[in-house]
C-alpha positions, 0 to 999 in steps of 0.5 A, spaced: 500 500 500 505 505 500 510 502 496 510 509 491 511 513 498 518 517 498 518 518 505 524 522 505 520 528 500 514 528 505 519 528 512 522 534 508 514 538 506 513 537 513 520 540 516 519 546 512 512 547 514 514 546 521 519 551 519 526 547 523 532 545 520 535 538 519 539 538 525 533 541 529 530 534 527 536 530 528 537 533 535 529 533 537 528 526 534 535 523 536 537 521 529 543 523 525 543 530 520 547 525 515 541 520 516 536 525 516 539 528 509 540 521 506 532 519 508 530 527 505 534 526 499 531 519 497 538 516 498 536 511 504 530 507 502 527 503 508 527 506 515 525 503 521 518 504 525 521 506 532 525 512 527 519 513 524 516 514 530 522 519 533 521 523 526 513 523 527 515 526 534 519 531 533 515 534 528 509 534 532 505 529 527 502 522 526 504 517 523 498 516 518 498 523 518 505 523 514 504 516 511 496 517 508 497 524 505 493 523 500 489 517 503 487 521 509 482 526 503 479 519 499 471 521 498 472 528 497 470 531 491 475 533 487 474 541 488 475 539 496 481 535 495 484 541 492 483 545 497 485 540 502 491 540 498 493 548 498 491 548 505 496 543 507 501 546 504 501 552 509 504 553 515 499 551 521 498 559 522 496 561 514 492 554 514 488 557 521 486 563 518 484 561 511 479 555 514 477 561 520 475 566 515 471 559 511 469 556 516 463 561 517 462 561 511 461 554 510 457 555 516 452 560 513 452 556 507 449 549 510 444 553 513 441 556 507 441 548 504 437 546 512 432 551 511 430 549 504 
């Protein structure tokens, strides 16, 4: 099921987003910065689940989370896959500010359907 993952590219996504550098990763998740670097730049292949773990925690994410991406957003139309997507792409405070200002937004929309 996540034979076409390269996990390395999503820990780095994630590093970015959370705005850390390698050594801070390798430092909180108790990893080395070459490992760190190899598994980013796709040259480590296989990664064991207890350092999986450690990155997933220094990262403050879940595993599912990192692996099931794209699955996470399954059932979704596509135009809400897209906006899933945009909005994953944002550091936590822009995606906070976005989905605050859409979230009532959404709101008053369904409260129109119900009332029909």
């Amino acid at each position: 099921m996540y034979q076409n993952i390269n996990i390395g590219n999503r820990i780095r996504n994630y590093r970015i987003k959370k705005k850390m550098t390698q050594e801070k990763l390798a430092e909180y998740s108790g990893l080395s910065v070459n490992f760190i670097s190899k598994l980013e730049r796709g040259q480590k292949k296989n990664i064991s689940i207890n350092k999986l773990l450690n990155i997933c925690n220094a990262l403050n994410i879940t595993v599912s989370e990192l692996l099931d991406d794209d699955l996470n957003i399954n059932g979704l139309s596509t135009s809400t896959k897209e906006l899933v997507k945009i909005l994953r792409t944002l550091d936590s405070n822009d995606s906070d500010k976005i989905s605050a200002i859409l979230i009532p937004l959404v709101k008053q929309y369904k409260n129109l359907i119900d009332d029909k």
